[in-house]
PAPA-525986 format. One line per 5 residues: number of its first residue (from 1); their letters; for each residue x, y negated, z negated of N, C-alpha, C, O. Coordinates in nm, 4 decimals. Last residue first. Layout:
N
NUM = a = X Y Z X Y Z X Y Z X Y Z ~ ...;
//
This chain:
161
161 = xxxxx = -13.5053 -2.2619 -12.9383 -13.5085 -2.3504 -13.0599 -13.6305 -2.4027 -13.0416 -13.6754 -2.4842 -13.1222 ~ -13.4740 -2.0628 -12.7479 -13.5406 -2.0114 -12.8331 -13.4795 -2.1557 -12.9224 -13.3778 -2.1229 -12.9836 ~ -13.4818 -2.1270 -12.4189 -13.5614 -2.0815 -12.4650 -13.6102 -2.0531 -12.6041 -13.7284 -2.0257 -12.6251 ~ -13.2328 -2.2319 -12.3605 -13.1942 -2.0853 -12.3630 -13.3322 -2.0386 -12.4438 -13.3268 -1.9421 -12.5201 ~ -13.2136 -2.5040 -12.3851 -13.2596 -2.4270 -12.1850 -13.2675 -2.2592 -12.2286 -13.3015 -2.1730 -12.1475;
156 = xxxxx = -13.3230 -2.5712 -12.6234 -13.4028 -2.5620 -12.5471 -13.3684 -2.4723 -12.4028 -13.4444 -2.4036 -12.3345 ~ -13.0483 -2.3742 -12.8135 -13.1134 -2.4097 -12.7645 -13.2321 -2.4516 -12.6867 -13.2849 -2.3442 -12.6576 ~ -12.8617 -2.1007 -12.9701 -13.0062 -2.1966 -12.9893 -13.0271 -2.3696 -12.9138 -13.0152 -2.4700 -12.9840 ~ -12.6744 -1.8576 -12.9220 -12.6724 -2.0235 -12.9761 -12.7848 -2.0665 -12.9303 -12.7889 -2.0598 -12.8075 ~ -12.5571 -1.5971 -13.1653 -12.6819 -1.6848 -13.0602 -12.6281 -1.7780 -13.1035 -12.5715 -1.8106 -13.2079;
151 = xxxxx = -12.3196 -1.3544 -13.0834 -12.4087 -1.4305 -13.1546 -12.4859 -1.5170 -13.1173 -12.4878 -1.5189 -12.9942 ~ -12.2099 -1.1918 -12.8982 -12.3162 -1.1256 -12.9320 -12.3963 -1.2673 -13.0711 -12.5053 -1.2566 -13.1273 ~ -11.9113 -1.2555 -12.9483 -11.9720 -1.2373 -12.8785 -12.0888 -1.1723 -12.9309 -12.0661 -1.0881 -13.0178 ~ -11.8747 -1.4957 -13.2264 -11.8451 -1.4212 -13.1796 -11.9182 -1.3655 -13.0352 -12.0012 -1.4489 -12.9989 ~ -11.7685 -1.7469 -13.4898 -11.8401 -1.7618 -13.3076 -11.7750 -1.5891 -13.3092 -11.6713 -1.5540 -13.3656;
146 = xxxxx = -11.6921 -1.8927 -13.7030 -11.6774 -1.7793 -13.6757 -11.7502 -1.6321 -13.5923 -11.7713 -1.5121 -13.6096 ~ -11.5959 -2.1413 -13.7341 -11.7283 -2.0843 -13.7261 -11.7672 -1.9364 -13.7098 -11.8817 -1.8913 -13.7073 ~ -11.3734 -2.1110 -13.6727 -11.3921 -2.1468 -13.7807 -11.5149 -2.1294 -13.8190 -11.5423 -2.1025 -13.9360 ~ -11.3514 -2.0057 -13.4007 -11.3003 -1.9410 -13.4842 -11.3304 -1.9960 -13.6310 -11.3080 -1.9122 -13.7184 ~ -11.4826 -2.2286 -13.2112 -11.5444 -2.0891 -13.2429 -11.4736 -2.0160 -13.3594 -11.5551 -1.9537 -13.4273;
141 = xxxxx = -11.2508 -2.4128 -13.2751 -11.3752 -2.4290 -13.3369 -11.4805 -2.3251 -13.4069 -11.5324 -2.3102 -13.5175 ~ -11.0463 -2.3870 -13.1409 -10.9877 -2.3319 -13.2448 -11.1638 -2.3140 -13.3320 -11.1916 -2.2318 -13.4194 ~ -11.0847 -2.6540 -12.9087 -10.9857 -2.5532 -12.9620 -11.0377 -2.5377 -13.1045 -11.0677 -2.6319 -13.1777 ~ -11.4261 -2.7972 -12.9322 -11.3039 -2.8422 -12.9360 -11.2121 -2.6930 -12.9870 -11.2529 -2.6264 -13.0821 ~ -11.6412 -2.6122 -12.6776 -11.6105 -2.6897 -12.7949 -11.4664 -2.7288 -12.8303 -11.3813 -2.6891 -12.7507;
136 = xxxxx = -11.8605 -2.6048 -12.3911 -11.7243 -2.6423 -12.4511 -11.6744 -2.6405 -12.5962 -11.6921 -2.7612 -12.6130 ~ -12.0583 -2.3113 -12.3322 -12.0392 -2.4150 -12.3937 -11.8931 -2.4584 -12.4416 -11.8185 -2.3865 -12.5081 ~ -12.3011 -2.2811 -12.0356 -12.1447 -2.2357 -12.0231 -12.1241 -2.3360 -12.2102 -12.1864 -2.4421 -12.2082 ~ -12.5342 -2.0169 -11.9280 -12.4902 -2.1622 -11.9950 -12.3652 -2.1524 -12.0425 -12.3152 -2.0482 -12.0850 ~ -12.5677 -1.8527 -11.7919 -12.6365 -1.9432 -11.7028 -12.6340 -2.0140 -11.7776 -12.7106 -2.1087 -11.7595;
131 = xxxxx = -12.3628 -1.5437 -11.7086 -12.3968 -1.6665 -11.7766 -12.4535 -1.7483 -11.7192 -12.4288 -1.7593 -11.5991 ~ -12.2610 -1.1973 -11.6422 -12.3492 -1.3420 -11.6087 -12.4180 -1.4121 -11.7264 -12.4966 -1.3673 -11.8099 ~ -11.9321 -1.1308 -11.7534 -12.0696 -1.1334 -11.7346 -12.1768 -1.2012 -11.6483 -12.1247 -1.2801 -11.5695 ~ -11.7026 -1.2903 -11.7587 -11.7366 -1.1208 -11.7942 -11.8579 -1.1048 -11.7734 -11.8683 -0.9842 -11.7959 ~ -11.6168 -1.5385 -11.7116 -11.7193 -1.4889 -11.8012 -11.7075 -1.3583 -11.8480 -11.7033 -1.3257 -11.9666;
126 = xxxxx = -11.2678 -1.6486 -11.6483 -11.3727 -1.5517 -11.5725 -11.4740 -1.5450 -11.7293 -11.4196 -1.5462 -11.8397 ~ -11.0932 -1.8800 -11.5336 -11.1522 -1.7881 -11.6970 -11.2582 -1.7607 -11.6957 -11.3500 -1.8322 -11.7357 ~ -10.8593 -1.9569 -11.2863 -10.9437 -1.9456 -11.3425 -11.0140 -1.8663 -11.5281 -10.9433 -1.8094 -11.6113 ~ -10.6385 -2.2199 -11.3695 -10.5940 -2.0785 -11.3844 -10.7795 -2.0688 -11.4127 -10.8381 -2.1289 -11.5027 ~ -10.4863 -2.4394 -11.3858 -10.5911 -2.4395 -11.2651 -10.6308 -2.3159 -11.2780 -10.6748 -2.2789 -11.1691;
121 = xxxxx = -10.4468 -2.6473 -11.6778 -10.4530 -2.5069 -11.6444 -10.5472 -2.4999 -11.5094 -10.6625 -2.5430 -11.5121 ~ -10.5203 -2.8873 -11.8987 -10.4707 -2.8894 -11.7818 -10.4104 -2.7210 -11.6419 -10.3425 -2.7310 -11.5397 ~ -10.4500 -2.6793 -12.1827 -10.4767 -2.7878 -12.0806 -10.4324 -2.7709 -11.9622 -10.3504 -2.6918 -11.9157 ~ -10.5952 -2.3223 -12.2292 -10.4111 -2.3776 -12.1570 -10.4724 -2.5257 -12.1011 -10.5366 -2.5223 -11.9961 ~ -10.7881 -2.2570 -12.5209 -10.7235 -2.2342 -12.3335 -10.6186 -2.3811 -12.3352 -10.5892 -2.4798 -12.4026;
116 = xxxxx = -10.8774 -2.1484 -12.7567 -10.7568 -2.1901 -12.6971 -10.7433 -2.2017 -12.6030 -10.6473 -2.1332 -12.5676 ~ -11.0604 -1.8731 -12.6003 -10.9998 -1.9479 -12.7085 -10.8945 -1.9962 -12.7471 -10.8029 -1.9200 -12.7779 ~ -11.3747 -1.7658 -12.4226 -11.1871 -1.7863 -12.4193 -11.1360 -1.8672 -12.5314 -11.2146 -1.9610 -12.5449 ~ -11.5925 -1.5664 -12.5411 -11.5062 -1.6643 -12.5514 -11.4033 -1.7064 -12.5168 -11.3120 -1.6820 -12.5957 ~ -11.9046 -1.3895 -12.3921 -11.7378 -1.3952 -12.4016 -11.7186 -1.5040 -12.4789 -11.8240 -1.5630 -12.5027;
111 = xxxxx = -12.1767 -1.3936 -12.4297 -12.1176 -1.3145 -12.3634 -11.9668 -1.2968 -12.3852 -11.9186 -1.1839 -12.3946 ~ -12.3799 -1.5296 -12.7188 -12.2661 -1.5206 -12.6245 -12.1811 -1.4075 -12.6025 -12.1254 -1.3382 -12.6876 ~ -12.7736 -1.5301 -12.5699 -12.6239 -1.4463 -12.6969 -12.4996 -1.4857 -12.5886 -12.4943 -1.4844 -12.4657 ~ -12.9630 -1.6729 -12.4464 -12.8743 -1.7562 -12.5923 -12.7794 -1.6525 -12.6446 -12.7119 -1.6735 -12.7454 ~ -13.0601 -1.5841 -12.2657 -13.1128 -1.5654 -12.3742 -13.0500 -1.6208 -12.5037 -13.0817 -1.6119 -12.6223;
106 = xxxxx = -12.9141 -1.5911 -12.0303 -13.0438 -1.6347 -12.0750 -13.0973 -1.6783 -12.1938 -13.1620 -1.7800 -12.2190 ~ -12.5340 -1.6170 -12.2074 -12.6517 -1.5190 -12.1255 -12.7835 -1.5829 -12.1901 -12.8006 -1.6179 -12.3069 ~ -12.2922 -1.7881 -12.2158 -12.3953 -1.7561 -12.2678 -12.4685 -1.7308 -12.1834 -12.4832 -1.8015 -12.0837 ~ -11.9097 -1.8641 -12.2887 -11.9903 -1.7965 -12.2158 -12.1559 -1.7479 -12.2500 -12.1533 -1.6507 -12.3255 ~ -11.7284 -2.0962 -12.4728 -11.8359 -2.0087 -12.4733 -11.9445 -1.9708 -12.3620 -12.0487 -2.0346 -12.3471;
101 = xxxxx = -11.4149 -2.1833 -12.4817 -11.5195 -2.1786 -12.4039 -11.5901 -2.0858 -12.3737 -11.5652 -2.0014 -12.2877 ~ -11.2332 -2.4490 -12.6821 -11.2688 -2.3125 -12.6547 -11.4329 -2.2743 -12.5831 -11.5394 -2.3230 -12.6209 ~ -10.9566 -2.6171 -12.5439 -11.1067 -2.5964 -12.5808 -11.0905 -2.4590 -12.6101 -10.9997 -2.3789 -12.5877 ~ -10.7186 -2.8640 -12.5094 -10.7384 -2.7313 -12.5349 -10.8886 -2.7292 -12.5635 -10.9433 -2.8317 -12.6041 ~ -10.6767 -3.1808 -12.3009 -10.7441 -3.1148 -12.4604 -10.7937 -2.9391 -12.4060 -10.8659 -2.9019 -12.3134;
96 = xxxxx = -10.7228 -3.2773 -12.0646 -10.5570 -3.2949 -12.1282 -10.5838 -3.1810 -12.2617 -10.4932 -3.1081 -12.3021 ~ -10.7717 -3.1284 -11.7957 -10.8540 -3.2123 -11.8729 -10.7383 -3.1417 -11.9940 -10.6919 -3.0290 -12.0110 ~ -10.7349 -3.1111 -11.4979 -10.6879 -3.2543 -11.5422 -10.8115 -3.2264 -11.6829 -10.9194 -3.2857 -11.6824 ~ -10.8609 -2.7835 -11.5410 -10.7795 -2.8730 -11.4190 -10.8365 -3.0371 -11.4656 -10.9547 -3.0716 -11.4660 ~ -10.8825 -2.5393 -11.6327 -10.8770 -2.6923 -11.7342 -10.8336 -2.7959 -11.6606 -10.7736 -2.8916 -11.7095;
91 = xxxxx = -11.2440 -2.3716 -11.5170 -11.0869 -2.4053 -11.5401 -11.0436 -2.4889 -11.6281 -11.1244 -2.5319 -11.7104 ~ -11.4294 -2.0975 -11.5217 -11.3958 -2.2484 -11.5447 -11.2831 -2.2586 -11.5445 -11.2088 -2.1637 -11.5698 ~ -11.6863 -1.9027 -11.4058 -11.5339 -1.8839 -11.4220 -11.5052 -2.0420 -11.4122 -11.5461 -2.1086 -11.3171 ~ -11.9453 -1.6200 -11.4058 -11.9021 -1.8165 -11.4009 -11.7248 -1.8075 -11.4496 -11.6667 -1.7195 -11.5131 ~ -12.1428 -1.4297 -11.2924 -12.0416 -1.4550 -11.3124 -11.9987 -1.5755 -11.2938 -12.0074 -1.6369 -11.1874;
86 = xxxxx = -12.5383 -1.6083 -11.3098 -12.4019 -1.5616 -11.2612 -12.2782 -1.5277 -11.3064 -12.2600 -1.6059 -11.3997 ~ -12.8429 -1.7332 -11.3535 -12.7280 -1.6715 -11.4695 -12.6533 -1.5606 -11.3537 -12.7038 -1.4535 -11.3202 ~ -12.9577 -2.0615 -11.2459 -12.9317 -1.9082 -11.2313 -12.7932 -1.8186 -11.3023 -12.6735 -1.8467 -11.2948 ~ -12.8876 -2.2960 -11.3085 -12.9974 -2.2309 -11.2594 -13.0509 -2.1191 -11.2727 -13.1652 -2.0857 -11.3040 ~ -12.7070 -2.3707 -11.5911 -12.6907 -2.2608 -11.4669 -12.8471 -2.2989 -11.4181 -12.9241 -2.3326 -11.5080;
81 = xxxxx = -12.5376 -2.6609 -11.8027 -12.6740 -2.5359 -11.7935 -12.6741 -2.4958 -11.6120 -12.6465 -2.5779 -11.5246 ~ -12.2595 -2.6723 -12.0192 -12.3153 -2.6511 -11.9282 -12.4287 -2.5327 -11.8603 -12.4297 -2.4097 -11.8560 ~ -12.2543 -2.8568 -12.3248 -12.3493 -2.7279 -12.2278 -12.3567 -2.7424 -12.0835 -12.4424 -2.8110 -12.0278 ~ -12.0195 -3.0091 -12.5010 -12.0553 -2.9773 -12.3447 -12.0938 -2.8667 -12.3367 -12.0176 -2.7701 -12.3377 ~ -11.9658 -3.1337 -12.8229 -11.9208 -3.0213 -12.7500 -12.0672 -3.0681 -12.5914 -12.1692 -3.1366 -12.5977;
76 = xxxxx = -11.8947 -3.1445 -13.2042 -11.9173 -3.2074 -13.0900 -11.8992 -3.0714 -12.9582 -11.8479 -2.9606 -12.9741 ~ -11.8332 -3.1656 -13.4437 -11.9739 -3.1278 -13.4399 -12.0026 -3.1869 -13.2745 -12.0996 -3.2516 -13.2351 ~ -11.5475 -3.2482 -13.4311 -11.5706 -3.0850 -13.4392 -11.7022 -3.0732 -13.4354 -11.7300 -2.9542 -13.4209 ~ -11.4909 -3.3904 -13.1065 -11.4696 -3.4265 -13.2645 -11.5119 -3.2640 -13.3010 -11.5094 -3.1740 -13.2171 ~ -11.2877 -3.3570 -12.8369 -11.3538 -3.3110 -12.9144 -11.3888 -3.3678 -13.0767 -11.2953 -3.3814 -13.1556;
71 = xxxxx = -10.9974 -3.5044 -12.7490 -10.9722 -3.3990 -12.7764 -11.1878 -3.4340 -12.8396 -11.2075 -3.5474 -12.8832 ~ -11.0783 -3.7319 -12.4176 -10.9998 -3.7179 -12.5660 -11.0488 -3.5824 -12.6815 -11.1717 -3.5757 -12.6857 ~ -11.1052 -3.6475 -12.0464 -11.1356 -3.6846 -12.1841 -11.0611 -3.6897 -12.3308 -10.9577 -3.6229 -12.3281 ~ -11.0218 -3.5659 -11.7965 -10.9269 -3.7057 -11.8532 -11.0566 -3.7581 -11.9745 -11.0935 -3.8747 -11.9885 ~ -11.2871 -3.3178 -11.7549 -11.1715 -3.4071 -11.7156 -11.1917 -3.5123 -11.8162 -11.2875 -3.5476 -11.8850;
66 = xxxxx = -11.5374 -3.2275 -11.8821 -11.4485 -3.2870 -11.9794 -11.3015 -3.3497 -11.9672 -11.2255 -3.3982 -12.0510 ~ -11.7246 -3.2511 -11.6219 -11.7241 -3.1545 -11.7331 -11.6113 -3.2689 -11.8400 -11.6361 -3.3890 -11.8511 ~ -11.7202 -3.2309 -11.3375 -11.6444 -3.3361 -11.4118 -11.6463 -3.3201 -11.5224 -11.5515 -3.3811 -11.5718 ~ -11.8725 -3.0247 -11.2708 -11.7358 -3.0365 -11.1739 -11.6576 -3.1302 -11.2543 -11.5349 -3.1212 -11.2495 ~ -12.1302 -3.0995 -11.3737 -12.0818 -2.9505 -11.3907 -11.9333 -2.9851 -11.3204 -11.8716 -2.8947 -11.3768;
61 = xxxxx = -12.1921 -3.3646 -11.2580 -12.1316 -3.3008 -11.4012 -12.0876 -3.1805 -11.4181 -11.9899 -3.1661 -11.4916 ~ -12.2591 -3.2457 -10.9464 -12.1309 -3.3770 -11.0349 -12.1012 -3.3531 -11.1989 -11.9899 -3.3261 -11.2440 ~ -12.4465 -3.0493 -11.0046 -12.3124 -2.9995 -10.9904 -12.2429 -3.1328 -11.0150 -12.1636 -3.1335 -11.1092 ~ -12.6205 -3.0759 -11.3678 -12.6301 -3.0738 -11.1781 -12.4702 -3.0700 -11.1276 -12.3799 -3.0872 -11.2095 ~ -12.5806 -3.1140 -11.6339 -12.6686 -2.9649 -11.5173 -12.6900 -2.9387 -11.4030 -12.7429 -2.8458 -11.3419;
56 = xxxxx = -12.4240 -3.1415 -11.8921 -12.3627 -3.1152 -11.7313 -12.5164 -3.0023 -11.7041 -12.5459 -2.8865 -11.7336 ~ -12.5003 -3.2693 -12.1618 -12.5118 -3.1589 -12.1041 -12.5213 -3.2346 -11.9872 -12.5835 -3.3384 -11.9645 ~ -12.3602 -3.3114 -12.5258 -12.3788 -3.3612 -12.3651 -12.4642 -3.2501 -12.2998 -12.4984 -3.1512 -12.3646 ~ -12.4612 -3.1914 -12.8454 -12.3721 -3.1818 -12.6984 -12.4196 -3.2543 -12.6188 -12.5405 -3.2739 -12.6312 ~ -12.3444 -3.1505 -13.1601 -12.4362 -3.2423 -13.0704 -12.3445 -3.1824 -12.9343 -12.2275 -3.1470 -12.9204;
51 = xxxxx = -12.4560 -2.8760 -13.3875 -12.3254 -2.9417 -13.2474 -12.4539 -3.0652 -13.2264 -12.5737 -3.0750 -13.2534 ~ -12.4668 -2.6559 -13.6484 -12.5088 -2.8065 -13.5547 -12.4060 -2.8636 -13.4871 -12.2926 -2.8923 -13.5256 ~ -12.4677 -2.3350 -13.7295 -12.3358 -2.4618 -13.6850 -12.4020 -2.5416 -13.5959 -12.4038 -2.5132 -13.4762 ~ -12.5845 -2.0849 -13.9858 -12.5975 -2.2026 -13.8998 -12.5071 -2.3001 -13.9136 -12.4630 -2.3513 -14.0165 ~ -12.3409 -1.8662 -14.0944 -12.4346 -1.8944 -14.1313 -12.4814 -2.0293 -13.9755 -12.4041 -2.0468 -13.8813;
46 = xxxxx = -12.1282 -1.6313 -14.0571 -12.1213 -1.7138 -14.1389 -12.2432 -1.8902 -14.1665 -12.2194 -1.9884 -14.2367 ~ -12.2212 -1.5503 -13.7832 -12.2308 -1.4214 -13.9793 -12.1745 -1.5117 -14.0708 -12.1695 -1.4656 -14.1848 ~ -12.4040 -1.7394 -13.6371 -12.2865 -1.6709 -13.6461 -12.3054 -1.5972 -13.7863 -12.3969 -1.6006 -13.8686 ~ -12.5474 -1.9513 -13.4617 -12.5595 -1.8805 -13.5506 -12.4729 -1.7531 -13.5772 -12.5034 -1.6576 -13.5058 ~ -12.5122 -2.3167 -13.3159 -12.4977 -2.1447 -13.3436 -12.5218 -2.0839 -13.4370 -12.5250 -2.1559 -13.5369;
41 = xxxxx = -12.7386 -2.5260 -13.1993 -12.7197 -2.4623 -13.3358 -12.6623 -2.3667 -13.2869 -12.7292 -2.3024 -13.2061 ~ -12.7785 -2.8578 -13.0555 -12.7534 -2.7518 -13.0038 -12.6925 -2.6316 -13.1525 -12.5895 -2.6726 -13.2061 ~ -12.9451 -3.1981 -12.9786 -12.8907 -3.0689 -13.0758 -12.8815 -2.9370 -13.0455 -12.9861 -2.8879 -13.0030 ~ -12.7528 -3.3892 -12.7269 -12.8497 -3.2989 -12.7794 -12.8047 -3.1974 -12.8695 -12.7008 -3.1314 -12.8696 ~ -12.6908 -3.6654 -12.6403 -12.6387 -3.5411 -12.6481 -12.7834 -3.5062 -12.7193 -12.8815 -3.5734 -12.7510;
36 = xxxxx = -12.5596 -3.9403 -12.4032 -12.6901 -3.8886 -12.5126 -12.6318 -3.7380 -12.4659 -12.5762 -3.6938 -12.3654 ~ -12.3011 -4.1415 -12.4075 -12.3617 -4.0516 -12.3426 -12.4792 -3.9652 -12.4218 -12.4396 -3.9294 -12.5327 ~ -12.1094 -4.2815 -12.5721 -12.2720 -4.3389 -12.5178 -12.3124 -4.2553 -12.4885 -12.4185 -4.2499 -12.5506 ~ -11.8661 -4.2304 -12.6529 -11.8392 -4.3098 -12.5337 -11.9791 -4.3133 -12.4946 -11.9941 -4.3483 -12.3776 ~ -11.9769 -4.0726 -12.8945 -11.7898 -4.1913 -12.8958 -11.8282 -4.2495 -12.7623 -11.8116 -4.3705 -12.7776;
31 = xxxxx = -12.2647 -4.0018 -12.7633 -12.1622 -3.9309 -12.8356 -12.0511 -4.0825 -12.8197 -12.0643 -4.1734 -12.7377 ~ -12.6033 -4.0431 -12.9371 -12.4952 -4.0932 -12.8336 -12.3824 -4.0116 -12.8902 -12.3770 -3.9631 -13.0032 ~ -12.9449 -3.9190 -12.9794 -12.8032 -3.9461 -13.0527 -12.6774 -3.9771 -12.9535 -12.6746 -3.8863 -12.8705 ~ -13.1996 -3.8815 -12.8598 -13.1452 -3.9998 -12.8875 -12.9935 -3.9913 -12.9315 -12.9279 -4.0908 -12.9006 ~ -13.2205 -3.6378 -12.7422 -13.2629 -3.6912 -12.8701 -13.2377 -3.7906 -12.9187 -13.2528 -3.7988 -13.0406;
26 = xxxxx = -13.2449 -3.5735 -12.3685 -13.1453 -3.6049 -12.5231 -13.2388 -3.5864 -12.6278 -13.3391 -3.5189 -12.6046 ~ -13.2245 -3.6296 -12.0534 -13.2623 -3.6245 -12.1497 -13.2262 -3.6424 -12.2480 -13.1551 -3.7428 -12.2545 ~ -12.9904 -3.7512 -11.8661 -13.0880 -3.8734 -11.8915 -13.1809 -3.7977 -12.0057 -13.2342 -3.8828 -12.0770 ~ -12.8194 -3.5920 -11.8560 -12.8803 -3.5519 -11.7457 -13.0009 -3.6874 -11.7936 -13.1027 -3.6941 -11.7246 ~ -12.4756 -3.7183 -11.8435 -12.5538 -3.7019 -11.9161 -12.7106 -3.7003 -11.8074 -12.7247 -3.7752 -11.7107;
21 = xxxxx = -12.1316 -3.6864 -11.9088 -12.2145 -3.6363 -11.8338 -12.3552 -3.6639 -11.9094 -12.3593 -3.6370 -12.0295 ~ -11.9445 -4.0389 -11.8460 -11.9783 -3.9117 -11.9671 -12.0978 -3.8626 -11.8889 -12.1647 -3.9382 -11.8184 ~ -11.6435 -4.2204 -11.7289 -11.8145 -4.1591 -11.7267 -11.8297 -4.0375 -11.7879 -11.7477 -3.9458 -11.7862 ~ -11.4290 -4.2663 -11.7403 -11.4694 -4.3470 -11.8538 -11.6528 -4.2958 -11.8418 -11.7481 -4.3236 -11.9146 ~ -11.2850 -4.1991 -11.5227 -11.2362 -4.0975 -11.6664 -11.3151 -4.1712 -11.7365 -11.2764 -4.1524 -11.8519;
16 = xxxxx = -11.3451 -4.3374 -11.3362 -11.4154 -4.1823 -11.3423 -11.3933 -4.0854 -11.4733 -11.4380 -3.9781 -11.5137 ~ -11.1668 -4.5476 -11.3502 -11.3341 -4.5282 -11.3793 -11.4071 -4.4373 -11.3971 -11.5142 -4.4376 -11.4578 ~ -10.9632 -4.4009 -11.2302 -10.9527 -4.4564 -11.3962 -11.1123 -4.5015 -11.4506 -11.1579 -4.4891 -11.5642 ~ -11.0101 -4.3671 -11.0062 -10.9966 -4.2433 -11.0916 -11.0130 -4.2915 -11.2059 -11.0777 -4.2290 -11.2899 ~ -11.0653 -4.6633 -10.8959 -11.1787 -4.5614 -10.8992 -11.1443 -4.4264 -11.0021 -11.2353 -4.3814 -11.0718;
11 = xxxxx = -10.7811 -4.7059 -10.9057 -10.8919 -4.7680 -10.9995 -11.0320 -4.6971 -11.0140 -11.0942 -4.6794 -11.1187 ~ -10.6600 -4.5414 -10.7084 -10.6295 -4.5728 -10.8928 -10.7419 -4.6344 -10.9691 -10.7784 -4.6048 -11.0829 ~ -10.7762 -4.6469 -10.5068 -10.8105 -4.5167 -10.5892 -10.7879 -4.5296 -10.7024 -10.8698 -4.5313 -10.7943 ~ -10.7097 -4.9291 -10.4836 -10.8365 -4.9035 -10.4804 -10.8901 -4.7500 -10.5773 -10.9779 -4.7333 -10.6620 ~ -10.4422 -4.9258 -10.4892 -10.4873 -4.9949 -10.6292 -10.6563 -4.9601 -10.6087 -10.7285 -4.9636 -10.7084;
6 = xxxxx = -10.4645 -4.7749 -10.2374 -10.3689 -4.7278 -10.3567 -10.4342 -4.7737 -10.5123 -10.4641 -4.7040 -10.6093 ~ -10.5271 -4.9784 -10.0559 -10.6104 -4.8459 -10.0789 -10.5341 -4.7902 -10.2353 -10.6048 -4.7800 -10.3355 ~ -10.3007 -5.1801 -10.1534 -10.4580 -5.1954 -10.1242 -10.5578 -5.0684 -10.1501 -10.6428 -5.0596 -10.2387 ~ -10.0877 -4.9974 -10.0349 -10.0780 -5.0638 -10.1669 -10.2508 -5.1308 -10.2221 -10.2930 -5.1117 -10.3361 ~ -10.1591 -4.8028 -9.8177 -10.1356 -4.9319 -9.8249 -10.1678 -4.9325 -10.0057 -10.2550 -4.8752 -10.0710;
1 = x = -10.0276 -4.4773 -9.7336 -10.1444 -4.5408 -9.7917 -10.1058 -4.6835 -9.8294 -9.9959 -4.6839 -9.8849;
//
């Protein structure tokens, strides 16, 4: 590869780490790098948790998700929304920050959690289920909140906020 093409990719990857997913809806609120997010609530046995999130709904975001991003603030986090509710399975391929990653059925209850996952990890993390919304949050989060399977998270795509 010529030194030319070389400084060409490099530069294109390093641009690609500076784009945030955003489907052009929102509420106005921006996240650290602009991208409009949306209010998104869990509800857990320890009471209502306001997130702002991004949201990935077409496959370029759904594929670029939280690559070569910086760790999460804690009212922060990535919906990814399904067409169609399938077995879904994510990875951590180039994305440097641990998460934890909430699996959600139609209807807003979550199906699974992985918690803690392995940066940077090509290792798939199967749903268990079918999900047709996937949610990021920063490591350790669901647990403070005390996220379980079977609790709701409230949103517009999941019909009930």
């Amino acid at each position: 590869m010529s030194g030319i093409v070389r400084l060409g990719v490099v530069a294109l990857i390093a641009g690609l780490g500076l784009v945030g997913c955003s489907s052009g809806r929102g509420d106005g609120a921006r996240s650290a790098d602009g991208a409009v997010t949306e209010a998104l609530t869990i509800v857990t046995g320890t009471g209502r948790h306001a997130f702002q999130v991004e949201i990935a709904d077409d496959e370029r975001e759904r594929q670029r998700g939280l690559m070569f991003r910086p760790p999460l603030a804690d009212d922060r986090g990535m919906l990814f929304e399904f067409p169609e509710a399938s077995e879904q399975s994510f990875w951590m391929h180039n994305t440097p920050s641990s998460l934890d990653i909430l699996y959600i059925a139609p209807d807003g209850r979550i199906i699974s959690i992985a918690r803690n996952t392995t940066p940077n990890s090509d290792t798939p993390i199967p749903s268990n289920g079918a999900a047709s919304g996937v949610l990021e949050l920063r490591a350790g989060r669901a647990a403070e909140i005390g996220a379980d399977p079977g609790d709701q998270v409230e949103h517009p795509f999941f019909g009930n906020d």
